[in-house]
C-alpha positions in Angstrom: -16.8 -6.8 -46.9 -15.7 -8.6 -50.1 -12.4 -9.4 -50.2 -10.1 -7.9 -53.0 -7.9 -10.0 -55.3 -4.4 -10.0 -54.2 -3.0 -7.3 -56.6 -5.8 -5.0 -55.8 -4.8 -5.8 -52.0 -1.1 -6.1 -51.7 0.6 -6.5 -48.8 2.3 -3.7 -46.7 5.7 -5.2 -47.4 5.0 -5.4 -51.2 4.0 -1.6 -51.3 5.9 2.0 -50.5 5.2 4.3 -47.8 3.9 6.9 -50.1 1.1 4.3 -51.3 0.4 3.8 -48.0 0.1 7.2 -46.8 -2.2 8.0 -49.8 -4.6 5.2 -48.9 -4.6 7.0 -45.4 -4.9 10.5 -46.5 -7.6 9.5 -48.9 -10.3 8.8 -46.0 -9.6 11.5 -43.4 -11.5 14.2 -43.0 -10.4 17.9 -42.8 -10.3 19.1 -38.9 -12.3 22.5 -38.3 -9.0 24.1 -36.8 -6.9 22.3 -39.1 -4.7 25.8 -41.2 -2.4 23.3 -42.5 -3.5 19.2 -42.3 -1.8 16.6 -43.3 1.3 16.7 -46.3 3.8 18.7 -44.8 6.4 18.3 -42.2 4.1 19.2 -39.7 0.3 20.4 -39.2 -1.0 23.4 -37.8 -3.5 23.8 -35.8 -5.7 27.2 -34.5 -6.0 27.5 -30.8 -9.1 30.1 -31.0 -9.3 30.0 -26.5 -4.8 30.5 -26.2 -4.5 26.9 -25.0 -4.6 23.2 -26.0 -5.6 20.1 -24.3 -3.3 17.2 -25.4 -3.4 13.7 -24.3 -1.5 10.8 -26.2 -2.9 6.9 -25.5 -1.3 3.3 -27.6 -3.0 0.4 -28.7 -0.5 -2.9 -29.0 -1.6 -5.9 -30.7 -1.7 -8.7 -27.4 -2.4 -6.8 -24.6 -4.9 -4.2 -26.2 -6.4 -6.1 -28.7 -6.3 -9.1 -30.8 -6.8 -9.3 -34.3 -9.3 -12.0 -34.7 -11.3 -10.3 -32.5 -11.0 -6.5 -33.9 -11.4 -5.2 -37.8 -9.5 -2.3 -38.6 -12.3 -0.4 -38.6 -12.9 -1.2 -34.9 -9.5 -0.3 -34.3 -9.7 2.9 -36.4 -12.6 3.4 -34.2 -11.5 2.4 -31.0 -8.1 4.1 -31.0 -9.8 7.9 -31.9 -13.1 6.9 -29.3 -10.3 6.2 -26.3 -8.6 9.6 -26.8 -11.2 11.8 -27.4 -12.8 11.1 -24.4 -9.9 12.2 -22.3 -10.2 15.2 -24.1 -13.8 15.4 -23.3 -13.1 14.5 -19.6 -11.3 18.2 -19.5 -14.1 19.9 -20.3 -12.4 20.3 -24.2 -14.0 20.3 -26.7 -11.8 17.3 -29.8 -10.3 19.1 -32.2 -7.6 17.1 -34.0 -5.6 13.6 -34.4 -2.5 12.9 -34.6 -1.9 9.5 -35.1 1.1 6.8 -35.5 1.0 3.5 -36.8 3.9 0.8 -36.8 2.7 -1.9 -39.2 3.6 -5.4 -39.9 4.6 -6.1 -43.5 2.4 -8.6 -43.9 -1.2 -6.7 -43.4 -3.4 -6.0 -46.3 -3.5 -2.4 -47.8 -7.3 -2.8 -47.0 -6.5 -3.1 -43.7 -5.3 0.8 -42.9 -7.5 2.1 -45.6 -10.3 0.4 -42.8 -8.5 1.6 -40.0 -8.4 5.4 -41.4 -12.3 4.9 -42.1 -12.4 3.8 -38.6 -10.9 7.1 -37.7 -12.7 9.2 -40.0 -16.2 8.0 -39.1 -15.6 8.0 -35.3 -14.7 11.4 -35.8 -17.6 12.6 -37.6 -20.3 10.8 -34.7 -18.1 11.3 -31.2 -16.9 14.2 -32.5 -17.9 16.8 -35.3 -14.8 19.2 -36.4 -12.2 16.7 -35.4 -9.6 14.8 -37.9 -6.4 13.0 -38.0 -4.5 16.2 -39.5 -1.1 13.8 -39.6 1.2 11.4 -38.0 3.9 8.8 -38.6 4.2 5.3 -40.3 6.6 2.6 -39.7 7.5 -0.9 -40.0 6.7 -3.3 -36.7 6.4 -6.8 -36.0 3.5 -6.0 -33.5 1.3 -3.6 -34.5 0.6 -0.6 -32.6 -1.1 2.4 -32.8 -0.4 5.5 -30.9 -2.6 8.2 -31.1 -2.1 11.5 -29.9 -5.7 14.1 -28.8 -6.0 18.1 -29.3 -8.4 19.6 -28.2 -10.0 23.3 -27.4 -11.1 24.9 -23.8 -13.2 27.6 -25.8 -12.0 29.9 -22.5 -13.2 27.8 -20.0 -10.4 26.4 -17.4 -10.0 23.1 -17.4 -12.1 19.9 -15.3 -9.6 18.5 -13.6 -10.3 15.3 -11.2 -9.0 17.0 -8.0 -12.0 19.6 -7.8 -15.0 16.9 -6.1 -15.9 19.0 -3.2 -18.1 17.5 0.4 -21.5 18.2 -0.3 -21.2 17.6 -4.3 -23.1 15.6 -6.2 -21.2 12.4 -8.4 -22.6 11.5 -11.8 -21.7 9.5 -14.5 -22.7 10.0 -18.5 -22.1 6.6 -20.6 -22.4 2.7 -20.0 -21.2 1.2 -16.7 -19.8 -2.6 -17.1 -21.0 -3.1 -20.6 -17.1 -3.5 -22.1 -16.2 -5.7 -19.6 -19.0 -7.5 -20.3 -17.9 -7.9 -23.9 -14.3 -8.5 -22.8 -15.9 -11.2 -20.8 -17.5 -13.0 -23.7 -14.5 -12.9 -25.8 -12.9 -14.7 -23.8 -15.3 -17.2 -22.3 -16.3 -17.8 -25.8 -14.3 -17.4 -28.6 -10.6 -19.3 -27.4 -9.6 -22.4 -28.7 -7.3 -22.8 -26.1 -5.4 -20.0 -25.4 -5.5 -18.7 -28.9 -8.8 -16.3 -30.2 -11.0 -17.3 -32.8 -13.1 -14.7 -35.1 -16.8 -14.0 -33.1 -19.7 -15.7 -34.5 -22.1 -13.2 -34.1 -25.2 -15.8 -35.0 -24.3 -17.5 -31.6 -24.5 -14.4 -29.3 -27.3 -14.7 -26.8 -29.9 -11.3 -26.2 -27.7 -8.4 -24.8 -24.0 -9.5 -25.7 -24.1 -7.9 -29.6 -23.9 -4.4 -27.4 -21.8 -5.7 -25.2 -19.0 -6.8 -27.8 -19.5 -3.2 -29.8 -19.0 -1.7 -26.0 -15.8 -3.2 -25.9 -14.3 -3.2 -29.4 -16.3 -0.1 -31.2 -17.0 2.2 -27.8 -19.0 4.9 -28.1 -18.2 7.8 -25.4 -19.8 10.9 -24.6 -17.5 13.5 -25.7 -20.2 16.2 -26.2 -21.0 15.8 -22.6 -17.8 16.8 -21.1 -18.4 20.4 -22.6 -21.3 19.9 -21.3 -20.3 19.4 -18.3 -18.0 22.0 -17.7 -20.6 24.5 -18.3 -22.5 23.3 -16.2 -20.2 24.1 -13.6 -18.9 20.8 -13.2 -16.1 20.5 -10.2 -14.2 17.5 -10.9 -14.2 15.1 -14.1 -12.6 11.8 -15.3 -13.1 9.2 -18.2 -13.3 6.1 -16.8 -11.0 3.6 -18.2 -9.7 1.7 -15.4 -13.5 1.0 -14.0 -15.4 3.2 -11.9 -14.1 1.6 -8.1 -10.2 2.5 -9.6 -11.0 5.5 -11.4 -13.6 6.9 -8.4 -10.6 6.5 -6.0 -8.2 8.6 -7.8 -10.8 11.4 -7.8 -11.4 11.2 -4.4 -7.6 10.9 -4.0 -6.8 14.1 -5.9 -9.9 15.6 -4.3 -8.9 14.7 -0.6 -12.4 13.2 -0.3 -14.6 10.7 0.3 -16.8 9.2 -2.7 -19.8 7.4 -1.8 -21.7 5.4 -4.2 -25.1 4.3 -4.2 -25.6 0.6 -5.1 -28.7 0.7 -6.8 -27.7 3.0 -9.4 -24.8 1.5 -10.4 -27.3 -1.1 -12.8 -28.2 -4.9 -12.5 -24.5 -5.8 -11.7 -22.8 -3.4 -9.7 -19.7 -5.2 -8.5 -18.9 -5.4 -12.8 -19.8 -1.8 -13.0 -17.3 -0.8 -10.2 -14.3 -3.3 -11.0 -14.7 -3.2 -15.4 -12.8 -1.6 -17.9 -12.7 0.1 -20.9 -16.0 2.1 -20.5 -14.8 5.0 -20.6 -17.8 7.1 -19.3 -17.6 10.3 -17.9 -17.2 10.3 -14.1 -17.8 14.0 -12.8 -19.0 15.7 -9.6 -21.6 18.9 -9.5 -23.0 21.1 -7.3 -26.6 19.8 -5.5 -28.5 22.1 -8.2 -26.3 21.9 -11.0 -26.7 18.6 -12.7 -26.8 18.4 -16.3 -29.2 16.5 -18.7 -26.9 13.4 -19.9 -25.7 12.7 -16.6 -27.0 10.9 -14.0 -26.2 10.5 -10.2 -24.4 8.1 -8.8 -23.4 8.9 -5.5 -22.2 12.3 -3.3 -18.9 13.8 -2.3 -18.4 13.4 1.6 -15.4 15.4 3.5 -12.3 12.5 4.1 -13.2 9.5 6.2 -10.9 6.6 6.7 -12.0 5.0 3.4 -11.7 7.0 0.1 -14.6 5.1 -1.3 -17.5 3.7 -0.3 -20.6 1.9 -1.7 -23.9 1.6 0.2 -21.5 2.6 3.0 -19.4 -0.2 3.1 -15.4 0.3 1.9 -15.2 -1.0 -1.7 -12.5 -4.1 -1.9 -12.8 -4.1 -6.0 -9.4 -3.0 -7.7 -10.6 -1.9 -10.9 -8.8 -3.0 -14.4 -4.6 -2.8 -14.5 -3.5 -4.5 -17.4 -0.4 -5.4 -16.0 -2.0 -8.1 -13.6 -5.5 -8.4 -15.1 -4.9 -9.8 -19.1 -2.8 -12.1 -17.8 -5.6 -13.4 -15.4 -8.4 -13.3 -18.5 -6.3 -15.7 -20.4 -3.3 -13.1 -22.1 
């Protein structure tokens, strides 16, 4: 993108709120269920099946993400891709936005007029029918941004993880190990020192270009978790922590045993089950009822002493937990 002369790209601090907003407002989209959007003191929002799926998730500049690594169109992206798939994980169907951004004063205006494309456009292809229908701005030395999910059952009940039943089948729709992958070669590769460098994408060997969008512009399957849930679908999580973390907390809420099968977990298995940030869709069926998108993984087996297993064997991967792991990559 060309950059804009100064005037025509003031900084936050030199600008109001109400320029701000407008720059915002100007690039979202309207939401399907949206009866009042964004303007007033609030939105409203129709809730054709009598309930609402909500889920709220925050991106902070340092642990999250780091600006010479991310656009604020990745972020934009990133930020609406991360909620809507825990919406999707439900068995909801996205329906609206709400998002709330604290600022430093010295970022470009261009900078949240990319961040609401990023919003906008992730929308319109994860999506369809969802918007940001409102939120909140403020002033921050770190920038964060918080985004809170709606979304729609259409009268089905909910997907909850706790479901997986012995004699199910487990499945997974979306990438395993790809964003860790890309976290990977962020950090092997663009540091000078501790400190990130912008990614020079003519120096990115066969395979990492989709590894680095995996991780900074993901791409979920949201349709699928409706999908899924007509499909009969007995237990379902995204998987943001990494499958071994995220497969344990299923088979935790389940009171089962999960057991994986090695040789469909890709090329690299042991970065499948310990990365983060993929946010696939982890969910469990009955032997006959898989859906097209998802693909098996494993089975559900009554308790053992172990609550998950690969090839048999217990698995001794944690998973991501950003409270121990950043600091380990170089945070």
């Amino acid at each position: 993108m060309l950059s804009r002369p100064d005037d025509d790209d003031p900084r936050l601090g030199d600008v109001s709120e109400g320029r701000i907003l407008q720059a915002i407002l100007s690039r979202t989209s309207r939401a399907a269920h949206a009866l009042i959007g964004p303007g007033d003191d609030a939105a409203v929002l129709a809730a054709p099946s009598g309930s609402v799926v909500a889920t709220t998730d925050t991106l902070v500049h340092g642990p999250d993400f780091r600006l010479a690594w991310s656009t604020g169109y990745d972020l934009g992206w990133k930020a609406a891709a991360v909620n809507l798939a825990d919406v999707a994980a439900m068995g909801a169907r996205p329906t609206a936005l709400l998002v709330a951004l604290a600022v430093p004063r010295d970022l470009r205006l261009s900078f949240v007029e990319r961040l609401a494309d990023g919003f906008r456009e992730a929308c319109d292809a994860l999506a369809p029918g969802c918007a940001v229908i409102g939120g909140d701005l403020t002033v921050s030395d770190v920038l964060t941004i918080a985004v809170t999910a709606l979304g729609d059952l259409e009268g089905r009940a909910p997907v909850t993880r706790s479901g997986a039943r012995p004699g199910d089948v487990v499945a997974v729709a979306g990438e395993l190990g790809l964003a860790a992958h890309g976290l990977a070669v962020l950090f092997g590769r663009f540091r000078d020192g501790d400190v990130p460098v912008a990614v020079d994408v003519t120096t990115l060997a066969p395979g990492e270009s989709a590894a680095l969008s995996a991780q900074l512009r993901p791409s979920p399957p949201i349709g699928l978790g409706a999908v899924a849930a007509m499909a009969g679908a007995t237990a379902m999580m995204d998987i943001s922590d990494g499958l071994a973390l995220d497969a344990r907390r299923m088979a935790a809420a389940s009171g089962v045993t999960i057991a994986l099968d090695g040789a469909s977990l890709g090329a690299t298995p042991d970065r499948a089950l310990a990365g983060g940030e993929d946010h696939a869709l982890l969910a469990t069926f009955a032997e006959d009822a898989l859906p097209p998108g998802f693909r098996m993984i494993g089975r559900v087996r009554s308790r053992e002493e172990h609550d998950l297993l690969c090839d048999d064997l217990p698995v001794d991967v944690s998973g991501w937990d950003p409270y121990r792991d950043w600091d380990a990559v170089g945070g």
